[in-house]
C-alpha positions as CSV (number, residue, x, y, z in Angstrom):
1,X,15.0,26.2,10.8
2,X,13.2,22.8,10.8
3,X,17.0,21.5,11.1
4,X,17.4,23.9,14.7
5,X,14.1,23.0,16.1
6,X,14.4,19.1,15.3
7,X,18.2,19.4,16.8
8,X,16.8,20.7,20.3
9,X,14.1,17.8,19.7
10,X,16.7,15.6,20.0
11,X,18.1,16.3,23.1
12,X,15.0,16.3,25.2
13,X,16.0,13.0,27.2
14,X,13.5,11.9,29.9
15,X,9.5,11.1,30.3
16,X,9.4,14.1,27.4
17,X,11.9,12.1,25.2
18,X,8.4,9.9,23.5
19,X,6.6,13.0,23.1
20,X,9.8,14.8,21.5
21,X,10.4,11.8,19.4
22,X,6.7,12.0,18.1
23,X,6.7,15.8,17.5
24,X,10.0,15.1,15.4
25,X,8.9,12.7,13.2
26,X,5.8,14.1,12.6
27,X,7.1,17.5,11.8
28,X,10.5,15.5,9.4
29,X,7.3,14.2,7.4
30,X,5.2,17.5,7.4
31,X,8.1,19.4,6.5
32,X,9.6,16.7,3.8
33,X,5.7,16.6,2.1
34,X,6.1,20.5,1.7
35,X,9.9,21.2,0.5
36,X,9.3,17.8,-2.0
37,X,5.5,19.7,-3.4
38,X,7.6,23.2,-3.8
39,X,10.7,21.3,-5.7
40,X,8.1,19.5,-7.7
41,X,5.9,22.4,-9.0
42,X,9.1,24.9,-9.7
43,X,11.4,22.4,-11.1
44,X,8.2,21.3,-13.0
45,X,7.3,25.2,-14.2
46,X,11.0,26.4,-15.2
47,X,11.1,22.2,-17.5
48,X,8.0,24.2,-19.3
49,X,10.1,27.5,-19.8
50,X,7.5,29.5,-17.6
51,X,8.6,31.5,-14.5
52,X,7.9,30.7,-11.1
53,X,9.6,31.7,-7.5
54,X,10.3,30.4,-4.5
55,X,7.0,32.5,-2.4
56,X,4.6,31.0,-5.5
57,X,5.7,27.4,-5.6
58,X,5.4,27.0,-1.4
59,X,2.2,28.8,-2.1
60,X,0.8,26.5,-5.0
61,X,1.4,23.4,-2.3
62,X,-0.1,25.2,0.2
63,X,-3.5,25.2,-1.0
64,X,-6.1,22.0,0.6
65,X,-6.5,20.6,-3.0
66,X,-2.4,19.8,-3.0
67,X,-1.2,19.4,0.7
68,X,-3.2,17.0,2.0
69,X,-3.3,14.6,-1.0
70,X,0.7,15.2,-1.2
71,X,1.1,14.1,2.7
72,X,-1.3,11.2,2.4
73,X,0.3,10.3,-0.6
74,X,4.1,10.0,0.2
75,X,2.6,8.5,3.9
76,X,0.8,5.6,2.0
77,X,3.8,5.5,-0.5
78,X,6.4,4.6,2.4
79,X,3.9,2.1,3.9
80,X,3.7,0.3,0.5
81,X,7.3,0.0,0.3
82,X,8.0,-0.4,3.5
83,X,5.5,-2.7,5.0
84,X,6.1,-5.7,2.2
85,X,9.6,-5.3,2.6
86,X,9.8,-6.1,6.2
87,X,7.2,-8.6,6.3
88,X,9.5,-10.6,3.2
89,X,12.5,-9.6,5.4
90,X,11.0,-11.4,9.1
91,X,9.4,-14.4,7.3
92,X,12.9,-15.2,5.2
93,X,14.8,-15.1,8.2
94,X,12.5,-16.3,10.5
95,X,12.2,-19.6,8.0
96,X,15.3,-19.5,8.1
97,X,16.6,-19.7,11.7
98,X,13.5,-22.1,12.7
99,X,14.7,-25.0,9.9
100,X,18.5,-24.5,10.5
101,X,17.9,-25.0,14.1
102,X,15.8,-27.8,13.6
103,X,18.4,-29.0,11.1
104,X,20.9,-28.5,13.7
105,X,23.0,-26.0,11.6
106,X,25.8,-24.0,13.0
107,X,24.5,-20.4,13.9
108,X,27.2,-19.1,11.5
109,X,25.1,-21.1,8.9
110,X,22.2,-19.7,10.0
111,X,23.5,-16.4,10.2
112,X,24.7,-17.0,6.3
113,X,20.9,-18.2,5.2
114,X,19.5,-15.3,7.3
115,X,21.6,-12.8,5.3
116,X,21.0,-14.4,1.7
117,X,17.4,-14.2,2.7
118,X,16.8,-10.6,3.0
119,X,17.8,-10.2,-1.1
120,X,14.3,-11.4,-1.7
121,X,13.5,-8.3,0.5
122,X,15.9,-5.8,-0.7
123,X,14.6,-6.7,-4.6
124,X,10.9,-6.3,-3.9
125,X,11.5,-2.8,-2.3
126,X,14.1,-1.8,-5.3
127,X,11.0,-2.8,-7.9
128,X,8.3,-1.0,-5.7
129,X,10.7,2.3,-5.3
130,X,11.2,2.3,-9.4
131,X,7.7,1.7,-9.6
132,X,6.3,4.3,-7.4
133,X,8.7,6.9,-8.5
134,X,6.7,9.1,-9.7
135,X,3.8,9.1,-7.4
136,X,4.9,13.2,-6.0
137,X,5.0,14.6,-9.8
138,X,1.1,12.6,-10.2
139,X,-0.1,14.1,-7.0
140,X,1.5,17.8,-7.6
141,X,0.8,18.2,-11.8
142,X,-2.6,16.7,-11.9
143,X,-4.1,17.5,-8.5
144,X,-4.4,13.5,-7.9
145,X,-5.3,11.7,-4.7
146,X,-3.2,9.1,-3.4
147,X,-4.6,6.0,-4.5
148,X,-4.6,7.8,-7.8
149,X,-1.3,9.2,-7.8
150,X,0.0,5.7,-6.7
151,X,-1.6,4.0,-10.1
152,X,-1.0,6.5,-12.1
153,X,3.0,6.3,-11.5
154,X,2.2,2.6,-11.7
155,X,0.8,2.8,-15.0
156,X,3.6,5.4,-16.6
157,X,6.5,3.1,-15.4
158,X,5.2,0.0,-17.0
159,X,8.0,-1.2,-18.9
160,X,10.7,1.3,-17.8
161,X,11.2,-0.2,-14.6
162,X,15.1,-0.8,-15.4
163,X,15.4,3.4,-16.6
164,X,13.5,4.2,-13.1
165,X,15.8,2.4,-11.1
166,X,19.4,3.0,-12.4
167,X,18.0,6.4,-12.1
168,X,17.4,6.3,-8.6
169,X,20.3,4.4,-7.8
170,X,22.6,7.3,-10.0
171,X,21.5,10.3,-7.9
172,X,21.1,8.6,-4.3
173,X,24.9,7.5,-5.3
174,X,26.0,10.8,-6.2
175,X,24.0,12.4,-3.3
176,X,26.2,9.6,-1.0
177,X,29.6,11.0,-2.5
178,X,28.7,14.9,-1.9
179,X,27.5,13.9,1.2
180,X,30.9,11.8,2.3
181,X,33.2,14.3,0.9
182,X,31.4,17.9,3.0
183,X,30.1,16.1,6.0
184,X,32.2,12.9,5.9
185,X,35.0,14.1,8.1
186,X,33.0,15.1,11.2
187,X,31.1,11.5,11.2
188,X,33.8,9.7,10.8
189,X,35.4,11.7,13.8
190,X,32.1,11.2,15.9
191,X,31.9,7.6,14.7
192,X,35.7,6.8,16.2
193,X,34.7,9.0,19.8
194,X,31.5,6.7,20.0
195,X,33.6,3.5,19.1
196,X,36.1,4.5,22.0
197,X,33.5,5.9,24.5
198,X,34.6,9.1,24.9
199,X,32.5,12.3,25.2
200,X,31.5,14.4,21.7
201,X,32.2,17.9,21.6
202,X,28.8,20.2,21.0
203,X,31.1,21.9,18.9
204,X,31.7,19.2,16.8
205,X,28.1,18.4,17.0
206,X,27.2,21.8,15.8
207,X,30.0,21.5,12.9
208,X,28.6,18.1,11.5
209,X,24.9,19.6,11.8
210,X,25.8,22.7,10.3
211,X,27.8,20.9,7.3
212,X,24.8,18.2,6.9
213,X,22.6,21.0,6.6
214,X,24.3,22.2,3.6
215,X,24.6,18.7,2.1
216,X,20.9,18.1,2.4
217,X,20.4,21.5,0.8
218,X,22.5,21.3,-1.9
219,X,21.0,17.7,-2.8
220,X,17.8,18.2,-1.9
221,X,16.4,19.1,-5.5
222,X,18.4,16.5,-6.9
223,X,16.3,13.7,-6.6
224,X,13.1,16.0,-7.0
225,X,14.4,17.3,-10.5
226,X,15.2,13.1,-11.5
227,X,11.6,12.4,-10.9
228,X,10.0,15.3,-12.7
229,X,12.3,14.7,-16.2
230,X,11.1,10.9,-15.9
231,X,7.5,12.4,-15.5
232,X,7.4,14.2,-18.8
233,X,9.9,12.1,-20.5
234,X,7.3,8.8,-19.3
235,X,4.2,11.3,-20.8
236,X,6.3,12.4,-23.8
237,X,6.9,8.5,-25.0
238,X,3.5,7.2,-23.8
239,X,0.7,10.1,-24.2
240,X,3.0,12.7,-26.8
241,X,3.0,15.3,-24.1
242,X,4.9,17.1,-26.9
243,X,2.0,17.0,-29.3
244,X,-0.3,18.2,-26.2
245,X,1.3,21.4,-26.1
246,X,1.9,22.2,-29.2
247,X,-1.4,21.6,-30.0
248,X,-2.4,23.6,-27.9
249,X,0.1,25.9,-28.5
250,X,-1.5,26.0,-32.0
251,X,-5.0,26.7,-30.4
252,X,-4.3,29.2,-28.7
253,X,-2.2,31.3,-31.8
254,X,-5.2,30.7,-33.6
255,X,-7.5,32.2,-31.8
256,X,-5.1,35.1,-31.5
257,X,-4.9,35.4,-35.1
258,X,-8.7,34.6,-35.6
259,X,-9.3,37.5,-33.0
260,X,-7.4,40.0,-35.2
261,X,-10.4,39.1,-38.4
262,X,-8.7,36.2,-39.9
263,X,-10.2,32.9,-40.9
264,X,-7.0,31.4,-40.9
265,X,-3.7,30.7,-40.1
266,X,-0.9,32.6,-42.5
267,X,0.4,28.4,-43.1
268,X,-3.1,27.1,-44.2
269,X,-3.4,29.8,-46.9
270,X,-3.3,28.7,-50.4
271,X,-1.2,30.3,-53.3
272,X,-4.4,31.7,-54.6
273,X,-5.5,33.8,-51.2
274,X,-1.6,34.9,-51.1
275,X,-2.0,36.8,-54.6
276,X,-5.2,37.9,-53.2
């Protein structure tokens, strides 16, 4: 529905154009905050073998206590990534371009130096995107706020950033692939009638939405389901998440067993209370 409403969006042209712009990318990042919270909680419930469904996991993001620390979150997530990253981007190649002009370098030089100095750029927001992976999972699991969410995936990913960032790079390259072989075709085809300026089709318009639609569906959980198994697997190594529910796995059949006029566990008896 969201993909309808934001395709109509796009086509108001005009004094309403701003306003339709605005309304779109504030209902992408509502929208994005809300299918990312769902993923997160039932990819989350079915890792721990319990049963969820689609109504309850919208309905668990739903609540104050999850939503609005889950939209601040991922909105102060992209402006840490984002903001360093462009201000590391301007100031190389603004350096750049001012002392090879004052050098007197050729502008294909220039245009060289410019390029090489954007990989300062392109590594910071790499580091900050393996760091922060796991800010949704935070925010979602443990009811965290932002600022918490964002140090808490901060402080599981110390030392795996390399694990976090190969993994990122695997599914947003596989999730590349699916997406060039289903809705490849129709962009390329639009790509070639913009490159000769001639007039698109709606019907192709409508083929390619209709196909990226599906793309976006089938990879949405994808990246969603990556963050959640480095989530436990990140507690597992670092707190024994493992240990924390058995234990409490343990607890809880104890008190069932207790419950039933037992003083203890059928394992902790001795030889002797056997016989007995």
């Amino acid at each position: 529905p969201w993909t309808v409403v934001s395709t109509l969006l796009g086509q108001i042209t005009g004094s309403a154009a701003v306003a339709s712009t605005i309304v779109n990318l504030t209902g992408s990042i509502v929208i994005s905050s809300l299918v990312t919270g769902a993923l997160t909680f039932a990819i989350s419930e079915r890792y721990l073998e319990r049963q969820t469904s689609i109504a309850g996991s919208y309905r668990s993001i739903l609540g104050a206590r999850v939503f609005w620390p889950l939209l601040g979150a991922m909105i102060v997530k992209t402006v840490v990534l984002v903001a360093p990253f462009l201000a590391t981007i301007f100031a190389g190649v603004f350096l750049t371009a001012f002392l090879g002009g004052a050098a007197g370098a050729s502008w294909a030089v220039i245009a060289f130096l410019s390029i090489v100095s954007m990989v300062p750029g392109i590594v910071l927001l790499a580091y900050l995107a393996a760091r922060l992976a796991l800010v949704e999972p935070a925010v979602v699991l443990e009811q965290s706020g932002a600022s918490t969410a964002i140090a808490r995936s901060w402080n599981l990913l110390r030392g795996s950033v390399a694990k976090a960032f190969w993994l990122l790079v695997l599914v947003m390259t596989v999730t590349l692939l699916v997406y060039l072989a289903i809705a490849g075709p129709t962009q390329i085809a639009i790509t070639m009638k913009l490159a000769a300026k001639e007039e698109i089709s709606r019907s192709l318009l409508a083929i390619h939405t209709v196909l990226t639609t599906l793309v976006q569906t089938l990879v949405a959980p994808w990246m969603s389901i990556a963050a959640i198994l480095l989530y436990y697997d990140q507690r597992i190594r670092k707190e024994g998440f493992d240990l924390e529910l058995l234990a409490r796995e343990l607890d809880k059949k104890t008190r069932a067993f207790q419950d039933r006029g037992a003083t203890s566990l059928p394992q902790e008896q001795t030889p002797q209370d056997n016989n007995q």
